[in-house]
N, C-alpha and C positions, 0 to 999 in steps of 0.2 A: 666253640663255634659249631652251628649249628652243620646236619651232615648236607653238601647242595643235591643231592638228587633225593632227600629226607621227604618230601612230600608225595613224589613216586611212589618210591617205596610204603608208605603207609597208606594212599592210598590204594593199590595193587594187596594191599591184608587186607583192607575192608571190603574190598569188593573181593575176596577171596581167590584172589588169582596167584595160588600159593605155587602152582606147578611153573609156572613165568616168573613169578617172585626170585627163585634162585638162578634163572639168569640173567637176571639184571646186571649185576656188577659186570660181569662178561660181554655182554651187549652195548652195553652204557662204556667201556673202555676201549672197545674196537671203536664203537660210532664216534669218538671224541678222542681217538686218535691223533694228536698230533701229525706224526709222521702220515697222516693220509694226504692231510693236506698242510701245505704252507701258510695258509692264510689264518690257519686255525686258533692259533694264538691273537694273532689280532683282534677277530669276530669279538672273542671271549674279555678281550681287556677292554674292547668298546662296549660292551653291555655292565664291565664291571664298574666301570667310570663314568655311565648313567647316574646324574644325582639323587640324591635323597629328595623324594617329593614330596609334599606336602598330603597331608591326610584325606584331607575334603578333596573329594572329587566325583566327577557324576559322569560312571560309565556306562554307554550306552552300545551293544551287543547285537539288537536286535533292530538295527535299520542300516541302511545301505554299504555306510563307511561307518567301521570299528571307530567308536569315536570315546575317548576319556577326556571330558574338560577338567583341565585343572589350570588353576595360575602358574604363570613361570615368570620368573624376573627377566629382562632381555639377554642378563647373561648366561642364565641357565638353557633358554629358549635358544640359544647361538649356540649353547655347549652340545646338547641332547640336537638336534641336527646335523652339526656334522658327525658326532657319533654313530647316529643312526644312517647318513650315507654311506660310513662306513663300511657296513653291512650290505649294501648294494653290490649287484644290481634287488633291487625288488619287483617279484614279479608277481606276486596276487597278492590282492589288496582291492578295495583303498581302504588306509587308516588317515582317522584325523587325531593325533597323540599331541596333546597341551597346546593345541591349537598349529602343530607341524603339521599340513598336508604330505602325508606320501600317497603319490600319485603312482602306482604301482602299471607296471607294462599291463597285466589283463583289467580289466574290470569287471573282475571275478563277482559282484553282487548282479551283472549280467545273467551271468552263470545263474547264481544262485534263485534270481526273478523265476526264472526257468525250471528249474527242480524240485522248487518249493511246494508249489501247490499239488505236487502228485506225490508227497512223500506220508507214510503214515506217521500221525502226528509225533515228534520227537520228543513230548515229555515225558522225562521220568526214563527215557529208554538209554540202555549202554550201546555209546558208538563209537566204531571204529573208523579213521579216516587215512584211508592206505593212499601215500605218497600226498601228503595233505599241504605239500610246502612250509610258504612262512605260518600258514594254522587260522589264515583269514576265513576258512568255510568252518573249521573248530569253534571258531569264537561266535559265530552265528546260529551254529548247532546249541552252545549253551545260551546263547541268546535266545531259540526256542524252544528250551527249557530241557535239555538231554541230564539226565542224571551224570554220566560221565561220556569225557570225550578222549580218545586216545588219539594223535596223531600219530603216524608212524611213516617217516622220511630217513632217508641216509645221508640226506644232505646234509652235513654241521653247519653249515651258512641259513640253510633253514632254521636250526635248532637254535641257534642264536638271535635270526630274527622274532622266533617264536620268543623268546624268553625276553628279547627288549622292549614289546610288545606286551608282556606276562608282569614290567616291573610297573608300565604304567595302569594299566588294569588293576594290578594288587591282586588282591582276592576278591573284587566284586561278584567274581563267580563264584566263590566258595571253593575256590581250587575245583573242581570240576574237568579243568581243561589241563589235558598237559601234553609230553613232548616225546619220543622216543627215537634214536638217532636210527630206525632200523628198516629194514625190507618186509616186505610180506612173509618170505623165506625164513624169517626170523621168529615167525608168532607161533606157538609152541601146537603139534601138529592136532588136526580134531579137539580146538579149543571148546567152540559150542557154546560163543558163550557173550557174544554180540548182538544186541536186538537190531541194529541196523549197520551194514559195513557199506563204505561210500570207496570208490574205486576210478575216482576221474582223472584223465589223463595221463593212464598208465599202460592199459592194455599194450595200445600200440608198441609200447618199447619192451614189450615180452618175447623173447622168441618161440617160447611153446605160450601160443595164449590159452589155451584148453586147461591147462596145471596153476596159471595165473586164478581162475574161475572156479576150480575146484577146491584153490588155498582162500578165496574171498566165502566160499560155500561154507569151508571148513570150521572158518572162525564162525559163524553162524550159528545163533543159538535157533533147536527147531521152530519152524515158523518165522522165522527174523527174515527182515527186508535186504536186498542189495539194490544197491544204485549206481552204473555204471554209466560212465560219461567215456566217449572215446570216440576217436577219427573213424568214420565210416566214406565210403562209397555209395553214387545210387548202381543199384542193380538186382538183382532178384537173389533169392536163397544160396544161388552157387555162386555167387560173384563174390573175390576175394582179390583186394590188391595186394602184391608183394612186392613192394618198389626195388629198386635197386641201392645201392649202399648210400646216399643219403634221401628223403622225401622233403620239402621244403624247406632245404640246407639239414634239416635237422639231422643225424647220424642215427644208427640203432632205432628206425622205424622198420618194423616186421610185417607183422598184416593188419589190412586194412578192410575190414568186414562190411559187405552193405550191414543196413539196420535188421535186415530179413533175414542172411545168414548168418549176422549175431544173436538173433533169439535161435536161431537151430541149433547155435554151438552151446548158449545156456541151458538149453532143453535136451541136449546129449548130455549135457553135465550134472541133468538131474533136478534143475531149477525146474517151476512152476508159476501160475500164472506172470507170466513173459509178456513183457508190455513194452511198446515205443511210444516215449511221452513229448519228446519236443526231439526234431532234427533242424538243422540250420546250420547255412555256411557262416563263418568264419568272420566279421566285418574287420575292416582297420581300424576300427573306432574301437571296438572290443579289445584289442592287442597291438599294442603300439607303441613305441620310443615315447619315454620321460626323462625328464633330470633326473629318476632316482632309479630309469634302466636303462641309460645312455647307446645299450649296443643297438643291431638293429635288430627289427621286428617284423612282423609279417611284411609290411609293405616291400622289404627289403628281398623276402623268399619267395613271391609271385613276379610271374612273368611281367617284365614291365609292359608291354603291349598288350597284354590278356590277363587279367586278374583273375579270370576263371581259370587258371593254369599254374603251377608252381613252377619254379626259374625252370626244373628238371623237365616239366612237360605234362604231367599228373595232375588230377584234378586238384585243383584247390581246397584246402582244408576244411570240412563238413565234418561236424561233430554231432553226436545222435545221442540222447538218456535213455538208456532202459533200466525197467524196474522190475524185478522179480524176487521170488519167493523161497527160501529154503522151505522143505514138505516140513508141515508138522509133526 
């Protein structure tokens, strides 16, 4: 039997990332921890009881919804559903898998419309995609053509939808893409060695965000691009919100930087040309209750009488891209 993290590992030799190489196993057995979570054992026996699919199939990567057509009999097409609810909630997407829509809570190819045309071209470049969830903006990275794509999430519910996702794919990406159960904290210190590190929707849940910016820095190979997606405020260079112990229900929101005193905090940090490529508030359409993330969703964490307001009173969620530079 063949080894299951075998592809990991081999490719982490060929790309010579021999110093991370040895902690893998360590990394890989905390993140997959049973005892972390309860649910852990299920994720993993719902992906292992995904059936054997049929060879022909025609994956497509690089347009809006991660999409593999393939034939499924109606019994398979019943089986591979509910398994994949399983997995739920799902929250970035969307995938169309053997003709299953999962309609995933963001409409992360939203997202993606948005950061696309200001990124320097991603073929052939190694990237990093720190807290990348189920790996929907991964799969789009090798859809525009990235030599390799690391995710790197703690979430084993992610890692699993990563991987249910990875069985209808196959290898149409050449294995390219794959999965790592870990934190930023985890990537081994002054890597150096990322041409592009993507960093969205994390900041805000850092509490030193400054040391967040300097470990996205670190893995940077010189001259390599970062792309930073995160909750901002309007306000000028000094305006910084620090909410109080939840921000639109959410827990563990820190600071919330205008767009202005986020490039001053990248440019204390040593980054270079510092750029704001798209800011926008938050729509419902964007982020929203599906059958396959039943809980609630923004509409649920804005003031019902003020949408410009979250239940708590704070502006409503505005999200800003920046793109900057490690120096050469």
């Amino acid at each position: 039997m063949s080894h299951p993290h075998g592809e990991l590992y081999h490719t982490f030799i060929d790309q010579g990332l021999d110093t991370w190489l040895a902690r893998l196993p360590e990394q890989l057995a905390r993140g997959l921890d049973r005892n972390r979570h309860g649910d852990l054992p299920m994720w993993e026996k719902a992906v292992a009881k995904l059936p054997e699919l049929p060879a022909k199939r025609t994956v497509q990567l690089d347009c809006d919804t991660v999409t593999v057509d393939l034939d499924l009999s109606e019994s398979q097409h019943r089986q591979c559903e509910n398994l994949l609810k399983k997995l739920a909630p799902w929250r970035k997407g969307p995938f169309q898998l053997g003709g299953i829509y999962i309609d995933t809570e963001w409409r992360s190819d939203w997202k993606w419309q948005r950061v696309a045309p200001h990124l320097a071209p991603l073929e052939y470049r190694k990237v990093l995609d720190v807290g990348g969830g189920s790996g929907y903006h991964a799969w789009r990275m090798a859809g525009a053509g990235a030599n390799f794509v690391l995710v790197i999430d703690p979430s084993p519910r992610f890692y699993w939808q990563f991987h249910a996702v990875r069985h209808f794919v196959g290898n149409a990406d050449n294995d390219r893409t794959h999965f790592l159960p870990v934190g930023i904290e985890d990537v081994p210190e002054n890597l150096g060695f990322f041409d592009t590190v993507f960093s969205m929707g994390v900041l805000y849940h850092r509490p030193a965000p400054l040391e967040h910016l300097q470990q996205l820095k670190a893995a940077l190979t010189p001259g390599g691009e970062l792309v930073l997606e995160t909750l901002v405020v309007e306000g000028d260079a000094q305006t910084v919100l620090l909410p109080g112990e939840r921000y639109a229900a959410m827990p563990n929101v820190y600071f919330l930087p205008s767009s202005k005193a986020l490039c001053h905090w990248l440019e204390r940090c040593g980054f270079c040309n510092v750029r704001v490529v798209d800011e926008a508030v938050t729509t419902l359409d964007e982020q929203r209750s599906t059958d396959w993330m039943t809980y609630q969703s923004l509409v649920d964490f804005l003031d019902p009488s003020d949408h410009t307001r979250t239940i708590e009173g704070y502006p409503a969620p505005r999200r800003a891209v920046v793109i900057a530079n490690k120096p050469g």
